[in-house]
N, C-alpha and C positions, 0 to 999 in steps of 0.2 A: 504493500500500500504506500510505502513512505516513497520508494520508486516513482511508483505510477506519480503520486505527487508533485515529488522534485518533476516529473515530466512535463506536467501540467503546468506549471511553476513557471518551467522554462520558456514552454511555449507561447504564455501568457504574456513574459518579459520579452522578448525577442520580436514580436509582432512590430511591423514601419508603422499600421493604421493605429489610431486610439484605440483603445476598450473602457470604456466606463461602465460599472455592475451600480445599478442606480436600486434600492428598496422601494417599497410599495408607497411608502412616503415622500418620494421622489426626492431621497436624499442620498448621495454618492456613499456607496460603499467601497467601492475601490474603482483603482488605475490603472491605468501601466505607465510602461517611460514614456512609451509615443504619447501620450497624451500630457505627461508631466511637458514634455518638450512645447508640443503643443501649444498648449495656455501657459509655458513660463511659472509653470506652478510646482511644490513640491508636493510627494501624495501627500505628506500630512497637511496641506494645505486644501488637500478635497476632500478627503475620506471625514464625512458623518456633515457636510456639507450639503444645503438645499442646491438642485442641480440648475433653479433657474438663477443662482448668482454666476453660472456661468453660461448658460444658456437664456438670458434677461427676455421679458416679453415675447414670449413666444407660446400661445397657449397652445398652439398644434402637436408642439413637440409633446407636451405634461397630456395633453388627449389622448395621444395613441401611445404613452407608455402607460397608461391607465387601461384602455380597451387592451394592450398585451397581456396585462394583470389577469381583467377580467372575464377575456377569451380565449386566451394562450396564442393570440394573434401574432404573426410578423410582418414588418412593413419594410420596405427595402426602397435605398436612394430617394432620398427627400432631402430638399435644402433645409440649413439652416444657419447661425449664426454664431460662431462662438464668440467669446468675451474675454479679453485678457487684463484680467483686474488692474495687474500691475502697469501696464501700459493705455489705460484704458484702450482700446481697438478691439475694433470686431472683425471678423474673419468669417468670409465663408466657409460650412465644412457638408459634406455629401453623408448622410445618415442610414444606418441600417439599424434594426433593434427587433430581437426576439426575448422571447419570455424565456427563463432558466426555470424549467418544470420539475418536480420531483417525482417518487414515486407511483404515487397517483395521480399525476396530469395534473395538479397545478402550480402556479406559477408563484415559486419563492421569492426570482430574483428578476430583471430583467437587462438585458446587457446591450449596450449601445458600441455600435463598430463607426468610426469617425474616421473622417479621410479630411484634411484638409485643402482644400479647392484654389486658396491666395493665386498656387502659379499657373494652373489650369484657368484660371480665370484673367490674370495678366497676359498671358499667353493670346488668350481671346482676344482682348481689346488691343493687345500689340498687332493684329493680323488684323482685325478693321481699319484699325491706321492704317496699316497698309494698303490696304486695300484702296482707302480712300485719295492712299498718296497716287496710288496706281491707273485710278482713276483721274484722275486732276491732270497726270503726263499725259492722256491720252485727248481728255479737254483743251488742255494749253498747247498740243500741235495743230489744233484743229481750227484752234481759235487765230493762233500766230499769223495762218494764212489768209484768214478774216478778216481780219482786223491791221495788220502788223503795215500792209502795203497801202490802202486806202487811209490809214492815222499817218503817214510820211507825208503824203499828197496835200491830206489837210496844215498838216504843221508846215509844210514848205511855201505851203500859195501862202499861211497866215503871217510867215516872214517877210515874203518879198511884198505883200501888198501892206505891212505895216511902214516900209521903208516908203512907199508913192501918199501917203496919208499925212498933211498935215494938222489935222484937227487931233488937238489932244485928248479931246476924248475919246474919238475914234479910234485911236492909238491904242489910248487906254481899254478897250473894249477889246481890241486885234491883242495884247501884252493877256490878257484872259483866255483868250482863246489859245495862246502859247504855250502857256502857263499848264492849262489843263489837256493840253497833247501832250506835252511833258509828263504830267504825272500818269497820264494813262499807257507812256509808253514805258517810265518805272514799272509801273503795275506788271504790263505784261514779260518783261523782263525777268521779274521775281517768277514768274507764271514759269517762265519756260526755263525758270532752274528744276522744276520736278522732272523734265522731261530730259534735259543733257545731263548727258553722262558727264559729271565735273570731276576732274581729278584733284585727288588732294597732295597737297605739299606736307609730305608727312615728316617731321622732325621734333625732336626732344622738346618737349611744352612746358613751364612751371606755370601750372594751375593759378595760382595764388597770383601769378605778374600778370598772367588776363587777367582776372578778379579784378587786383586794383587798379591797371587802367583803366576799368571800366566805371569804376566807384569816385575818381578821378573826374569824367563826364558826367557824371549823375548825381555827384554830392549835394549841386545849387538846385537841381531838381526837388528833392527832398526835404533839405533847408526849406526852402519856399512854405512848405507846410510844417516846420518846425520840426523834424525828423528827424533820425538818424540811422545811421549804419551801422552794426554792429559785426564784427568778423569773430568767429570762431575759426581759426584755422587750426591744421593737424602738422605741425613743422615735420614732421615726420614724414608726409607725401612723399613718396619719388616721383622726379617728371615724367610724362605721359606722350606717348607716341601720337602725337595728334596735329592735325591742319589746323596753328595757333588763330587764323586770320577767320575761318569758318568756328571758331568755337566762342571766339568774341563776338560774333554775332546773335552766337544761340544766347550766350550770357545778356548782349543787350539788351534783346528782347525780353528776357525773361524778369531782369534786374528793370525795365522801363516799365513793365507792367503792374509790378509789385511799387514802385512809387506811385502809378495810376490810383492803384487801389487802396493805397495808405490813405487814413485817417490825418489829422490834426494832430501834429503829435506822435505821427506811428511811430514804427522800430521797426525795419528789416534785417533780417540778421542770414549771415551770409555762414556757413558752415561747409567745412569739408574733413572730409574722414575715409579712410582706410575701411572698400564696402565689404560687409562679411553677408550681404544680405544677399544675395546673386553671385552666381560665376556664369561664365563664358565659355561657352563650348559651339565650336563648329564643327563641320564637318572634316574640312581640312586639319583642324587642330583638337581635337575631342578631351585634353585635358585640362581642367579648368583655369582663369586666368584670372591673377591678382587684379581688382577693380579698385577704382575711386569713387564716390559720391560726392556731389557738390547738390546745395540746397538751401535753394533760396526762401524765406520764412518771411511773409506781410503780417501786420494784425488788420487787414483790413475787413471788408463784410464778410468774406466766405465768398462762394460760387455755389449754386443749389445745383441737387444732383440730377436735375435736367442739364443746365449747362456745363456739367462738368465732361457728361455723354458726347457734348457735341464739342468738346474742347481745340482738338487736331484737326477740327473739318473745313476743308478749306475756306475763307470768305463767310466763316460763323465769327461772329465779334458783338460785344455788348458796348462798345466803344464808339458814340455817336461820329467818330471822325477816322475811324480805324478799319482795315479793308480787311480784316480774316484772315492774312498771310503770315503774320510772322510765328506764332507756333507752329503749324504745317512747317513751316522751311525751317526752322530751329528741329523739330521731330526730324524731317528728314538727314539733316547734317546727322543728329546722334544716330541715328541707325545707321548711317554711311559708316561713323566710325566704331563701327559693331555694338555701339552701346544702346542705352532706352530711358525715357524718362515715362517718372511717375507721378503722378499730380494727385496729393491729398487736400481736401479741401472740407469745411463745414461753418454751414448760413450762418452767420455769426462770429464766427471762429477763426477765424483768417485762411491763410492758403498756405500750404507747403510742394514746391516742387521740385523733387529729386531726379537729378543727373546722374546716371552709372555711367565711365566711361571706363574699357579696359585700361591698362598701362602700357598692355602692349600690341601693337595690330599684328595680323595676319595677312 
Protein backbone atom coordinates (compact mmCIF):
# COMPACT_ATOMS: atom_id res chain seq x y z
CA UNK A 1 0.00 0.00 0.00
CA UNK A 2 2.72 2.54 1.10
CA UNK A 3 4.18 1.65 -2.73
CA UNK A 4 1.09 2.11 -4.49
CA UNK A 5 1.07 5.46 -2.46
CA UNK A 6 4.40 6.99 -2.96
CA UNK A 7 3.05 6.08 -6.69
CA UNK A 8 0.25 8.04 -6.45
CA UNK A 9 2.29 10.74 -4.63
CA UNK A 10 4.57 10.96 -7.41
CA UNK A 11 2.27 11.04 -10.17
CA UNK A 12 0.27 13.74 -8.51
CA UNK A 13 3.67 15.91 -8.18
CA UNK A 14 5.12 15.47 -11.54
CA UNK A 15 1.99 16.44 -13.44
CA UNK A 16 2.92 20.29 -16.13
CA UNK A 17 -1.27 20.94 -15.72
CA UNK A 18 -2.70 22.01 -12.13
CA UNK A 19 -4.60 19.75 -9.83
CA UNK A 20 -6.66 21.34 -7.22
CA UNK A 21 -8.95 18.57 -4.92
CA UNK A 22 -11.45 21.22 -3.81
CA UNK A 23 -14.35 19.60 -0.63
CA UNK A 24 -17.93 19.85 -0.94
CA UNK A 25 -17.56 23.34 0.66
CA UNK A 26 -15.76 24.48 -2.05
CA UNK A 27 -12.65 24.85 -0.03
CA UNK A 28 -9.16 23.72 -1.51
CA UNK A 29 -7.95 20.68 -0.01
CA UNK A 30 -4.83 20.38 -1.98
CA UNK A 31 -2.39 21.10 -4.93
CA UNK A 32 0.26 20.21 -6.69
CA UNK A 33 3.52 22.27 -7.85
CA UNK A 34 1.84 23.05 -11.21
CA UNK A 35 -0.40 24.94 -9.60
CA UNK A 36 1.66 26.38 -6.61
CA UNK A 37 3.79 27.66 -9.93
CA UNK A 38 0.65 28.78 -11.39
CA UNK A 39 -0.93 31.28 -8.99
CA UNK A 40 2.63 32.17 -7.39
CA UNK A 41 1.26 30.58 -4.24
CA UNK A 42 2.74 28.01 -1.74
CA UNK A 43 0.31 24.94 -0.98
CA UNK A 44 0.05 26.11 2.54
CA UNK A 45 -1.01 29.12 1.01
CA UNK A 46 -4.37 27.13 -0.40
CA UNK A 47 -4.92 24.14 1.36
CA UNK A 48 -8.24 24.65 3.71
CA UNK A 49 -8.69 27.96 1.54
CA UNK A 50 -12.20 29.03 -0.13
CA UNK A 51 -11.59 28.21 -3.81
CA UNK A 52 -13.23 31.53 -5.16
CA UNK A 53 -10.32 33.61 -3.41
CA UNK A 54 -8.75 32.38 -6.31
CA UNK A 55 -11.10 31.74 -8.73
CA UNK A 56 -13.16 35.42 -7.76
CA UNK A 57 -16.79 35.99 -9.34
CA UNK A 58 -17.31 33.31 -11.12
CA UNK A 59 -20.57 31.52 -10.06
CA UNK A 60 -20.36 29.00 -13.18
CA UNK A 61 -17.37 27.49 -11.94
CA UNK A 62 -18.88 26.93 -7.78
CA UNK A 63 -22.24 25.54 -10.14
CA UNK A 64 -20.99 22.71 -11.78
CA UNK A 65 -18.52 21.69 -8.88
CA UNK A 66 -21.76 21.42 -6.93
CA UNK A 67 -23.83 19.52 -9.77
CA UNK A 68 -20.31 17.10 -9.62
CA UNK A 69 -21.05 16.64 -5.88
CA UNK A 70 -24.54 16.15 -6.43
CA UNK A 71 -24.53 13.89 -9.62
CA UNK A 72 -21.16 12.55 -9.99
CA UNK A 73 -21.07 14.60 -13.09
CA UNK A 74 -17.82 15.64 -15.26
CA UNK A 75 -17.45 18.61 -17.34
CA UNK A 76 -14.53 19.14 -19.56
CA UNK A 77 -12.64 22.58 -21.11
CA UNK A 78 -14.44 25.53 -19.88
CA UNK A 79 -12.97 28.83 -19.54
CA UNK A 80 -12.12 30.42 -16.64
CA UNK A 81 -10.20 32.99 -14.70
CA UNK A 82 -7.45 32.55 -12.36
CA UNK A 83 -6.37 35.05 -9.72
CA UNK A 84 -2.82 35.60 -8.54
CA UNK A 85 -3.40 37.37 -5.13
CA UNK A 86 0.19 38.20 -4.94
CA UNK A 87 0.23 40.13 -8.10
CA UNK A 88 -3.17 40.97 -8.38
CA UNK A 89 -3.63 39.54 -12.37
CA UNK A 90 -5.81 37.37 -13.66
CA UNK A 91 -5.00 34.79 -16.06
CA UNK A 92 -6.84 32.69 -18.34
CA UNK A 93 -6.88 28.90 -17.45
CA UNK A 94 -8.99 25.97 -19.68
CA UNK A 95 -10.90 23.71 -16.95
CA UNK A 96 -11.75 20.14 -16.50
CA UNK A 97 -13.24 18.74 -13.15
CA UNK A 98 -14.66 15.38 -12.11
CA UNK A 99 -16.10 14.08 -8.88
CA UNK A 100 -13.42 11.62 -6.70
CA UNK A 101 -16.25 8.84 -5.81
CA UNK A 102 -15.91 6.31 -3.23
CA UNK A 103 -17.10 3.01 -2.70
CA UNK A 104 -20.53 3.53 -3.21
CA UNK A 105 -20.71 6.11 -6.18
CA UNK A 106 -20.57 9.09 -4.26
CA UNK A 107 -18.69 11.97 -4.57
CA UNK A 108 -16.09 12.69 -1.58
CA UNK A 109 -13.86 14.96 -3.37
CA UNK A 110 -14.00 16.77 -6.51
CA UNK A 111 -10.62 17.54 -8.47
CA UNK A 112 -10.00 20.34 -10.91
CA UNK A 113 -7.34 19.68 -13.96
CA UNK A 114 -6.20 23.47 -14.98
CA UNK A 115 -4.14 24.35 -17.96
CA UNK A 116 -3.01 27.74 -18.16
CA UNK A 117 -4.02 29.59 -21.41
CA UNK A 118 -1.78 33.26 -20.97
CA UNK A 119 0.55 31.97 -24.17
CA UNK A 120 -2.13 30.16 -26.17
CA UNK A 121 -3.90 33.15 -25.88
CA UNK A 122 -0.80 35.67 -26.79
CA UNK A 123 -0.17 33.58 -29.30
CA UNK A 124 -3.63 34.21 -30.62
CA UNK A 125 -3.70 37.97 -30.78
CA UNK A 126 0.00 37.82 -31.88
CA UNK A 127 -1.29 36.06 -35.31
CA UNK A 128 -4.29 38.63 -35.74
CA UNK A 129 -1.76 41.36 -35.68
CA UNK A 130 -0.52 39.70 -38.15
CA UNK A 131 -2.74 39.07 -39.89
CA UNK A 132 -3.85 42.58 -39.81
CA UNK A 133 -0.30 43.62 -40.75
CA UNK A 134 -0.67 41.31 -43.79
CA UNK A 135 -3.55 42.61 -44.74
CA UNK A 136 -2.69 46.51 -44.71
CA UNK A 137 0.64 45.39 -47.21
CA UNK A 138 -1.60 44.17 -49.51
CA UNK A 139 -4.11 47.43 -49.08
CA UNK A 140 -1.11 49.85 -49.24
CA UNK A 141 0.16 48.35 -52.80
CA UNK A 142 -3.07 48.79 -54.11
CA UNK A 143 -3.65 51.93 -52.87
CA UNK A 144 0.11 53.39 -53.98
CA UNK A 145 -1.10 52.91 -57.51
CA UNK A 146 -4.31 54.92 -56.74
CA UNK A 147 -3.42 57.38 -55.26
CA UNK A 148 0.48 57.79 -55.37
CA UNK A 149 0.49 59.05 -59.28
CA UNK A 150 -2.70 61.22 -59.41
CA UNK A 151 -1.44 63.13 -55.49
CA UNK A 152 2.13 64.14 -57.80
CA UNK A 153 -0.02 65.73 -60.47
CA UNK A 154 -2.04 67.45 -57.94
CA UNK A 155 0.85 68.67 -55.80
CA UNK A 156 2.86 69.79 -58.81
CA UNK A 157 0.09 71.95 -60.97
CA UNK A 158 -0.53 73.34 -57.00
CA UNK A 159 3.36 74.42 -57.04
CA UNK A 160 3.67 75.98 -60.21
CA UNK A 161 0.32 77.75 -60.30
CA UNK A 162 1.16 79.11 -56.71
CA UNK A 163 4.35 80.64 -58.32
CA UNK A 164 1.78 82.62 -61.47
CA UNK A 165 -0.73 83.97 -58.31
CA UNK A 166 -0.37 87.19 -56.89
CA UNK A 167 -3.04 87.49 -54.52
CA UNK A 168 -2.16 86.45 -51.13
CA UNK A 169 -4.78 84.95 -50.34
CA UNK A 170 -4.91 82.88 -53.07
CA UNK A 171 -1.49 81.86 -52.32
CA UNK A 172 -2.45 81.31 -49.18
CA UNK A 173 -5.30 78.85 -50.19
CA UNK A 174 -2.62 77.08 -53.04
CA UNK A 175 0.23 76.95 -49.56
CA UNK A 176 -3.10 74.56 -48.10
CA UNK A 177 -3.58 72.68 -50.71
CA UNK A 178 0.45 71.84 -50.48
CA UNK A 179 0.58 71.40 -47.34
CA UNK A 180 -2.15 68.64 -47.28
CA UNK A 181 -0.46 66.76 -50.58
CA UNK A 182 2.39 66.68 -48.37
CA UNK A 183 0.91 65.08 -45.42
CA UNK A 184 -1.14 62.72 -47.56
CA UNK A 185 1.94 61.68 -49.36
CA UNK A 186 3.79 61.20 -45.59
CA UNK A 187 0.68 59.00 -44.87
CA UNK A 188 1.17 56.94 -47.65
CA UNK A 189 4.67 56.58 -47.35
CA UNK A 190 4.34 55.03 -43.71
CA UNK A 191 1.55 52.99 -45.73
CA UNK A 192 4.00 51.26 -47.95
CA UNK A 193 6.57 50.52 -45.14
CA UNK A 194 4.02 47.36 -44.27
CA UNK A 195 4.51 46.39 -47.64
CA UNK A 196 8.71 46.76 -48.49
CA UNK A 197 10.72 44.54 -47.52
CA UNK A 198 13.12 47.11 -45.26
CA UNK A 199 16.24 45.96 -44.35
CA UNK A 200 17.65 46.49 -41.09
CA UNK A 201 21.08 47.90 -40.15
CA UNK A 202 21.69 45.50 -37.42
CA UNK A 203 24.51 46.45 -34.96
CA UNK A 204 25.27 46.51 -31.15
CA UNK A 205 22.21 48.85 -29.58
CA UNK A 206 22.50 50.24 -25.66
CA UNK A 207 18.94 50.24 -24.92
CA UNK A 208 19.06 52.92 -22.25
CA UNK A 209 21.17 55.61 -25.15
CA UNK A 210 17.71 55.26 -27.20
CA UNK A 211 15.76 55.78 -24.19
CA UNK A 212 17.30 58.91 -23.24
CA UNK A 213 17.57 60.52 -26.50
CA UNK A 214 14.25 60.12 -26.67
CA UNK A 215 13.28 61.54 -23.10
CA UNK A 216 15.73 64.39 -24.35
CA UNK A 217 12.76 65.38 -27.06
CA UNK A 218 9.98 64.68 -24.89
CA UNK A 219 10.89 66.14 -21.44
CA UNK A 220 9.07 69.82 -22.55
CA UNK A 221 6.22 67.67 -23.63
CA UNK A 222 5.58 66.42 -20.35
CA UNK A 223 6.79 69.51 -18.32
CA UNK A 224 3.87 71.37 -20.03
CA UNK A 225 1.58 69.31 -17.83
CA UNK A 226 3.63 69.39 -14.83
CA UNK A 227 5.09 65.63 -15.33
CA UNK A 228 7.60 63.75 -15.15
CA UNK A 229 9.97 60.99 -16.15
CA UNK A 230 10.99 58.53 -14.11
CA UNK A 231 13.71 55.73 -15.39
CA UNK A 232 14.07 52.44 -13.73
CA UNK A 233 16.99 51.18 -15.46
CA UNK A 234 18.69 47.56 -15.10
CA UNK A 235 22.68 48.64 -15.43
CA UNK A 236 23.04 45.36 -15.91
CA UNK A 237 21.59 45.04 -19.61
CA UNK A 238 23.83 43.99 -22.24
CA UNK A 239 23.53 45.78 -25.70
CA UNK A 240 21.17 44.28 -28.17
CA UNK A 241 21.44 43.28 -31.80
CA UNK A 242 19.01 45.73 -33.14
CA UNK A 243 18.33 48.53 -36.19
CA UNK A 244 19.07 51.55 -33.29
CA UNK A 245 17.20 54.19 -35.84
CA UNK A 246 13.89 51.64 -36.40
CA UNK A 247 13.66 51.14 -32.44
CA UNK A 248 13.78 54.84 -31.75
CA UNK A 249 10.83 55.10 -33.50
CA UNK A 250 8.89 52.20 -31.84
CA UNK A 251 10.01 54.07 -28.50
CA UNK A 252 8.77 57.45 -29.95
CA UNK A 253 5.65 56.56 -30.55
CA UNK A 254 5.14 54.71 -27.69
CA UNK A 255 6.84 57.39 -25.17
CA UNK A 256 4.56 60.29 -27.27
CA UNK A 257 1.51 58.44 -26.49
CA UNK A 258 1.93 57.92 -22.85
CA UNK A 259 2.56 61.82 -22.53
CA UNK A 260 -0.89 62.18 -24.62
CA UNK A 261 -2.55 60.21 -22.16
CA UNK A 262 -0.89 61.65 -18.88
CA UNK A 263 -2.82 63.58 -16.56
CA UNK A 264 -1.95 66.87 -14.72
CA UNK A 265 0.74 65.97 -12.84
CA UNK A 266 1.30 62.35 -14.25
CA UNK A 267 4.45 60.20 -13.91
CA UNK A 268 5.74 57.99 -16.73
CA UNK A 269 8.07 55.70 -15.79
CA UNK A 270 10.27 54.11 -18.17
CA UNK A 271 11.69 50.40 -17.00
CA UNK A 272 13.97 47.87 -18.22
CA UNK A 273 14.81 44.48 -17.11
CA UNK A 274 16.41 41.29 -17.97
CA UNK A 275 12.91 39.22 -19.53
CA UNK A 276 12.47 35.98 -17.78
CA UNK A 277 8.84 36.19 -18.89
CA UNK A 278 9.23 34.71 -22.63
CA UNK A 279 12.05 33.15 -24.79
CA UNK A 280 12.62 32.88 -28.28
CA UNK A 281 12.64 30.12 -30.23
CA UNK A 282 12.61 29.66 -34.00
CA UNK A 283 12.95 27.41 -36.23
CA UNK A 284 16.40 28.11 -37.52
CA UNK A 285 17.46 28.51 -33.93
CA UNK A 286 15.11 26.39 -31.56
CA UNK A 287 17.10 27.17 -28.24
CA UNK A 288 15.98 29.75 -26.25
CA UNK A 289 17.25 33.32 -26.38
CA UNK A 290 18.24 35.72 -23.40
CA UNK A 291 15.46 38.79 -24.00
CA UNK A 292 15.12 42.37 -22.67
CA UNK A 293 11.93 44.05 -21.65
CA UNK A 294 11.48 47.77 -21.91
CA UNK A 295 8.19 49.24 -20.46
CA UNK A 296 6.67 52.18 -20.65
CA UNK A 297 4.04 52.83 -17.55
CA UNK A 298 1.27 56.32 -17.84
CA UNK A 299 -1.06 56.81 -14.93
CA UNK A 300 -3.37 58.14 -17.34
CA UNK A 301 -7.24 56.91 -17.97
CA UNK A 302 -6.61 53.22 -18.99
CA UNK A 303 -7.81 52.15 -22.49
CA UNK A 304 -11.27 49.99 -22.12
CA UNK A 305 -11.02 46.42 -23.21
CA UNK A 306 -12.81 47.20 -26.42
CA UNK A 307 -10.12 49.44 -27.54
CA UNK A 308 -7.44 47.73 -26.24
CA UNK A 309 -8.81 44.74 -29.09
CA UNK A 310 -8.46 47.17 -31.62
CA UNK A 311 -5.02 48.51 -30.59
CA UNK A 312 -2.47 47.32 -33.62
CA UNK A 313 -5.27 47.93 -36.36
CA UNK A 314 -4.23 49.81 -38.77
CA UNK A 315 -5.98 53.78 -38.96
CA UNK A 316 -7.92 52.79 -35.40
CA UNK A 317 -6.85 55.82 -33.08
CA UNK A 318 -8.98 57.76 -30.25
CA UNK A 319 -6.75 60.66 -31.06
CA UNK A 320 -8.90 63.46 -32.70
CA UNK A 321 -5.78 64.42 -34.89
CA UNK A 322 -3.98 61.18 -35.09
CA UNK A 323 -4.01 58.75 -38.29
CA UNK A 324 -3.84 55.00 -36.61
CA UNK A 325 -0.21 54.24 -37.95
CA UNK A 326 2.04 54.43 -35.52
CA UNK A 327 1.41 51.22 -33.34
CA UNK A 328 0.83 49.08 -36.41
CA UNK A 329 4.47 50.28 -37.76
CA UNK A 330 6.12 50.36 -34.09
CA UNK A 331 4.32 46.25 -33.97
CA UNK A 332 5.76 45.69 -37.14
CA UNK A 333 9.41 46.99 -36.56
CA UNK A 334 9.36 44.53 -33.02
CA UNK A 335 8.36 41.49 -34.87
CA UNK A 336 10.90 42.28 -37.66
CA UNK A 337 13.30 42.12 -34.83
CA UNK A 338 11.95 38.78 -33.68
CA UNK A 339 10.45 40.39 -30.61
CA UNK A 340 6.53 41.33 -29.40
CA UNK A 341 4.83 43.64 -27.40
CA UNK A 342 2.27 43.44 -24.97
CA UNK A 343 -0.17 46.05 -23.90
CA UNK A 344 -1.68 45.82 -20.26
CA UNK A 345 -4.07 48.32 -19.70
CA UNK A 346 -7.27 49.11 -17.06
CA UNK A 347 -10.23 52.01 -17.28
CA UNK A 348 -8.98 53.87 -14.75
CA UNK A 349 -5.64 52.57 -14.15
CA UNK A 350 -3.27 53.79 -16.43
CA UNK A 351 -1.42 51.64 -19.27
CA UNK A 352 1.47 49.59 -19.21
CA UNK A 353 3.36 48.41 -22.43
CA UNK A 354 5.93 45.94 -22.72
CA UNK A 355 8.68 45.51 -25.30
CA UNK A 356 10.48 41.93 -25.48
CA UNK A 357 13.29 42.35 -27.71
CA UNK A 358 15.81 39.34 -28.05
CA UNK A 359 19.77 40.36 -27.49
CA UNK A 360 20.50 38.41 -30.11
CA UNK A 361 19.01 38.01 -33.80
CA UNK A 362 19.11 35.23 -36.10
Amino acid sequence: MGKREDLYQSIFSSLIDGIIVVSRDLKIVRGNLAVEEMFRESHDSFEGKDLAEFFPGQPALSEKITRAFETGSSFRDFEGLGFRKSSRVAFPVNISLSPMLDAEGRARRVTLLLKDMSLVKELEESSRQLDRMASLGVLALGMAHEIKNPLVAIGGSAHLLRKELSSPDQKKYLEIVVSEVDRINRMMERMLDFSRPKKMRVQPTNIHKVLEEILVLEKKSLEKKNGRFVQVYDPSLPRIEADEDQLKQVFINLVQNAVDASPEGGEIRLVTRVATDYSVKTARDPNPRMQIAVEVVDSGPGISEENLRKLFTPFFTTKPKGNGLGLAISLKIVEDHQGKIKVMSEKGAGSSVQVFLPVRQT
